[in-house]
C-alpha positions as CSV (number, residue, x, y, z in Angstrom):
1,X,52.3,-14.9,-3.5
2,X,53.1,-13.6,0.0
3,X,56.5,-12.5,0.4
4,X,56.1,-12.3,4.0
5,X,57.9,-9.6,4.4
6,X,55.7,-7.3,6.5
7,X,57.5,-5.1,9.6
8,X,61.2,-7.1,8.3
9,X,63.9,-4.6,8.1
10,X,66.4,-4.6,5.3
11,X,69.5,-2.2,4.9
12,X,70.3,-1.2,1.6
13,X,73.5,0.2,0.1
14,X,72.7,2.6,-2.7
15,X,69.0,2.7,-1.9
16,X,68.2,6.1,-3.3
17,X,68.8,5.3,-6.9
18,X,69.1,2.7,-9.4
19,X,68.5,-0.6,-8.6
20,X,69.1,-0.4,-5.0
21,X,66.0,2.3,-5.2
22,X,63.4,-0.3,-7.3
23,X,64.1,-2.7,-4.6
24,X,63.3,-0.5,-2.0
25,X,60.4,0.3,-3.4
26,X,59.1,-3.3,-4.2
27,X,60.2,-4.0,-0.4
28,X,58.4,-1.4,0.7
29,X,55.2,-2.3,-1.4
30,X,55.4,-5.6,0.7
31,X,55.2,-4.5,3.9
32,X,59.1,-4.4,4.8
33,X,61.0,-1.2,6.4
34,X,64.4,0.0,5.3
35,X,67.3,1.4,5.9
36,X,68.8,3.3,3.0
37,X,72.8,4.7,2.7
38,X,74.0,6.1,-0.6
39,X,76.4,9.1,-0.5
40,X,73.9,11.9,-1.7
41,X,71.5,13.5,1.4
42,X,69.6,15.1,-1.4
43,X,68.4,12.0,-3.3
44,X,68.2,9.8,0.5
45,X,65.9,13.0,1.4
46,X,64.1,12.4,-1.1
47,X,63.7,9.0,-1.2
48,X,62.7,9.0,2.6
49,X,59.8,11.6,1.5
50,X,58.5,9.8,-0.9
51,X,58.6,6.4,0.8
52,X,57.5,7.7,4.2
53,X,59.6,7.8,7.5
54,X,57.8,5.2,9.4
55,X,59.0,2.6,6.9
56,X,62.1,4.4,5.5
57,X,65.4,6.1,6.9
58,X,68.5,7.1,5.7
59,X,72.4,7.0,6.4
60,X,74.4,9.2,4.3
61,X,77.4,6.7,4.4
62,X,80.4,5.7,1.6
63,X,80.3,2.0,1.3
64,X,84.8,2.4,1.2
65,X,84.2,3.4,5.0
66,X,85.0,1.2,7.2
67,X,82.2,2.7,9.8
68,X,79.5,2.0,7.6
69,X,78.6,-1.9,8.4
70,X,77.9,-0.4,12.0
71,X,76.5,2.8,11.1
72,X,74.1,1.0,9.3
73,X,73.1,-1.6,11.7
74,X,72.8,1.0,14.3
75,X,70.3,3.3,12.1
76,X,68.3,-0.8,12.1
77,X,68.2,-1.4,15.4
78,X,68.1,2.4,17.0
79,X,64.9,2.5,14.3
80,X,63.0,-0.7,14.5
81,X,65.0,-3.4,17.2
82,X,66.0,-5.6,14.3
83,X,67.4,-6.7,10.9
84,X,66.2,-9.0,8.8
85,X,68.4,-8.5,5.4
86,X,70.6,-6.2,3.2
87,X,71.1,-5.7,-0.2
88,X,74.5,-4.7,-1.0
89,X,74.3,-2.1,-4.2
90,X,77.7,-2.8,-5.6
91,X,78.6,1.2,-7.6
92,X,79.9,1.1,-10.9
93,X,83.7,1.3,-11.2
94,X,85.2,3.3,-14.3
95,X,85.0,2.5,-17.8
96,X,88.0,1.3,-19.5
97,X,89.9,-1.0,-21.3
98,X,93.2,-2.8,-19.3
99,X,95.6,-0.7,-20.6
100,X,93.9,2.5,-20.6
101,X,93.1,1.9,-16.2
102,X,95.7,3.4,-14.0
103,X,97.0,1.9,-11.0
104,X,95.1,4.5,-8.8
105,X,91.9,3.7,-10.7
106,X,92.4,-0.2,-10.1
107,X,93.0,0.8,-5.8
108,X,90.1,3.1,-5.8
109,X,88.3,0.7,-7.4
110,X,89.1,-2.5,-5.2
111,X,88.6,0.0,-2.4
112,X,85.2,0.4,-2.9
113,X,83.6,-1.7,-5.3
114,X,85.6,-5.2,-3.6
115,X,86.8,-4.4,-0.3
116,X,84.3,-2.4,1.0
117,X,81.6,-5.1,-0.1
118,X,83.2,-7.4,1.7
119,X,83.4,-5.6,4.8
120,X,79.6,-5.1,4.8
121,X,78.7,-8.8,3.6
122,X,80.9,-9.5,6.9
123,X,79.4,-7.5,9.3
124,X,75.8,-7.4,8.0
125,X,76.2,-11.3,7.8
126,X,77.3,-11.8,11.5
127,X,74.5,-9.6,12.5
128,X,72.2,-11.4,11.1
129,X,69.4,-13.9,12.3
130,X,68.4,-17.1,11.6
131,X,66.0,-16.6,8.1
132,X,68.4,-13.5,7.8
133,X,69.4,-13.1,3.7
134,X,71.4,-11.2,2.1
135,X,71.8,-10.0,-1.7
136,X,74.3,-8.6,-3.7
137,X,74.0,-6.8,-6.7
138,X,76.9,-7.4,-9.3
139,X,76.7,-7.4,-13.1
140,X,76.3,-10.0,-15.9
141,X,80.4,-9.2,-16.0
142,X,80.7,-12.0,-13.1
143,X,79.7,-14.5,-16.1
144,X,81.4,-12.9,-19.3
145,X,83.0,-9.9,-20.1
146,X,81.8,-6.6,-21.0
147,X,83.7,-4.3,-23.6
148,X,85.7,-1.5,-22.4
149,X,84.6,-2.5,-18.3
150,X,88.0,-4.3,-17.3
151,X,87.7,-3.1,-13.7
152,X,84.2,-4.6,-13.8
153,X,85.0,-7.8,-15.4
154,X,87.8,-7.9,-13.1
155,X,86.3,-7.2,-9.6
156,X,83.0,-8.4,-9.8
157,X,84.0,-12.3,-10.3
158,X,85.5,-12.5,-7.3
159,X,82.8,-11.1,-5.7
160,X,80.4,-13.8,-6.4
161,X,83.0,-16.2,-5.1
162,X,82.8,-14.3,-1.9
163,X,79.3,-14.7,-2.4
164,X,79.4,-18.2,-2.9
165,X,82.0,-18.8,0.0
166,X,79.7,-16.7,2.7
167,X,77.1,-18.7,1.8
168,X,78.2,-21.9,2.9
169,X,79.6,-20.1,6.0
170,X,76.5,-18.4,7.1
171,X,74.2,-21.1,5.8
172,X,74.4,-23.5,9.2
173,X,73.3,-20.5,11.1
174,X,69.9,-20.2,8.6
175,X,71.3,-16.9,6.6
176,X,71.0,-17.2,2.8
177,X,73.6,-15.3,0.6
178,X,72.7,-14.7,-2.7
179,X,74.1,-12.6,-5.8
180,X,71.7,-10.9,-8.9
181,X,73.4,-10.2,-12.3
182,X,71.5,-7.1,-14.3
183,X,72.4,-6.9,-18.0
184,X,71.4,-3.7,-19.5
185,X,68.6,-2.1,-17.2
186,X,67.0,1.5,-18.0
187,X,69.1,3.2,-15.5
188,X,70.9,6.4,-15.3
189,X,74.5,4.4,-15.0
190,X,73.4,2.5,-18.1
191,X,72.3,5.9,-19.9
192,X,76.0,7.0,-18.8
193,X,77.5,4.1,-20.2
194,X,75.8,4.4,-23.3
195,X,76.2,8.4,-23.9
196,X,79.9,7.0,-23.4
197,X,80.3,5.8,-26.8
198,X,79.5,9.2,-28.3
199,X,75.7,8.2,-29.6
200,X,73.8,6.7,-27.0
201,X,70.6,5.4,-29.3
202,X,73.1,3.9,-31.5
203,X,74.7,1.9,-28.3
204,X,70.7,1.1,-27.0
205,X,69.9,-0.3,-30.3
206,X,72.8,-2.5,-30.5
207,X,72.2,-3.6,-27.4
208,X,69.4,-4.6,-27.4
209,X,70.0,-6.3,-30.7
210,X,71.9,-9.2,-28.1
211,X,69.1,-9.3,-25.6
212,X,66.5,-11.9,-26.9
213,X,63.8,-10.4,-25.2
214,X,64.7,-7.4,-27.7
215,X,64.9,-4.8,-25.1
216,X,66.4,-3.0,-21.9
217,X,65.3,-4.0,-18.4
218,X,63.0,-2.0,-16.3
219,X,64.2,-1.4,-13.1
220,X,61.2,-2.1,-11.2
221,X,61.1,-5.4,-13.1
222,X,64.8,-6.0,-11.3
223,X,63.2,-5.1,-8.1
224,X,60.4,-7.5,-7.9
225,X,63.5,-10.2,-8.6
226,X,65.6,-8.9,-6.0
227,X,62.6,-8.8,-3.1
228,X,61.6,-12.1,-4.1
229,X,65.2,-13.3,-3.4
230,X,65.8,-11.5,0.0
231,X,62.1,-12.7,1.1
232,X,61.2,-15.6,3.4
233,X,59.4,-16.7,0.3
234,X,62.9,-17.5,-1.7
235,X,63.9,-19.7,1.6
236,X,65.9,-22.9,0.3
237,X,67.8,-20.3,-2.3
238,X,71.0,-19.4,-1.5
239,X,74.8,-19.5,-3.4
240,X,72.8,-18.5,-6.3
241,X,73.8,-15.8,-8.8
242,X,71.0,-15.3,-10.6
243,X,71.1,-13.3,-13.9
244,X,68.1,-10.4,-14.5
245,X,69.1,-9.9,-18.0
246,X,66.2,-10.4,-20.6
247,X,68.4,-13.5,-21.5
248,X,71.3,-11.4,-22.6
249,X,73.9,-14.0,-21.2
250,X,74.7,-16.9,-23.8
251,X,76.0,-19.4,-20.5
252,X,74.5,-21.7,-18.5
């Protein structure tokens, strides 16, 4: 299948690692350019490098800001005269149960993981063209809790409400809004959380004792998903939260 995604531009939050990093490079693979921001010049260096700077720059840029929504669409159109798409990287808050979080945890958290999403989903959005798309990355937390992750399981719902709601807003103007849900993918935040509980092959096993496919994600097999989602090709999608999960969720 053609994505036909050759010479579109896509900003994306938290590009250099993770996720936001396998979808660059299956964007990338498909023709597209990018615009990557993450708070790390070391790892946007290097992710530049390795994806070449005629298809790849970077923005060293806090999604809490409130400059970086324009900061980012100025690195798009300074660059390349356009944007086409962004997919918001959403960073993991704390671990924690509700009554072990602090009030300052829960502000920092909504700072960045809810406020500052919304910001960019705002701006980005009204930037965008018609066949412009937008993704966000949340967690299977938006459809059932995870253990110990109550500012996750708190945040993250709402998100893909804001998700759902910007969607019918943008939607007469021909801009699809869309949310992804990863369950456990073989990342380095999911290698955190698991070192977390104090024996990290113990955690992997159990986990992937609930996920029916019997196993963790790859992130390059969430990257094909997500490109497939921002791309022209996924054009009559949109509102959609779409879990990438091996089939760990139980709901409909």
């Amino acid at each position: 299948m053609d994505l036909q995604l050759t010479d579109r531009v896509y900003v994306v939050t938290g590009g250099a690692r993770g996720l936001g990093r396998a979808t660059v490079d299956c964007l990338v693979a498909e023709g597209a350019r990018v615009v990557l921001s993450g708070r790390s010049r070391e790892s946007l260096d290097s992710a530049v490098a390795a994806l070449g700077d005629d298809r790849a720059v970077a923005v060293e840029a806090d999604n809490a800001d409130p400059g970086t929504p324009q900061r980012l669409l100025a690195a798009a159109e300074r660059t390349w005269g356009r944007v086409d798409g962004a997919l918001i990287s959403v960073g993991g808050p704390p671990k924690g149960a509700v009554g072990d979080v602090s009030d300052d945890q829960w502000t920092a958290a909504f700072e960045s993981v809810f406020l500052g999403t919304v910001r960019l989903c705002r701006e980005l959005g009204a930037a965008l063209p018609d066949g412009g798309s937008m993704g966000l990355v949340l967690s299977s937390s938006v459809r059932s809790p995870l253990p110990e992750m109550a500012v996750s399981n708190g945040l993250r719902p709402g998100l893909a409400m804001v998700a759902k709601t910007l969607s019918d807003e943008l939607g007469p103007r021909g801009v699809r809004v869309n949310g992804l849900l990863p369950g456990r993918i073989a990342t380095d935040r999911v290698a955190e959380l698991d070192a977390s509980t104090g024996d990290a092959d113990a955690a992997r096993t159990a986990n992937e004792a609930l996920i029916p496919l019997g196993r963790y994600g790859e992130p390059a097999e969430f990257g094909r998903v997500a490109a497939f989602v921002l791309s022209p090709a996924a054009s009559f999608l949109t509102g959609v939260m779409l879990p990438v999960d091996g089939g760990l969720l139980r709901t409909i």
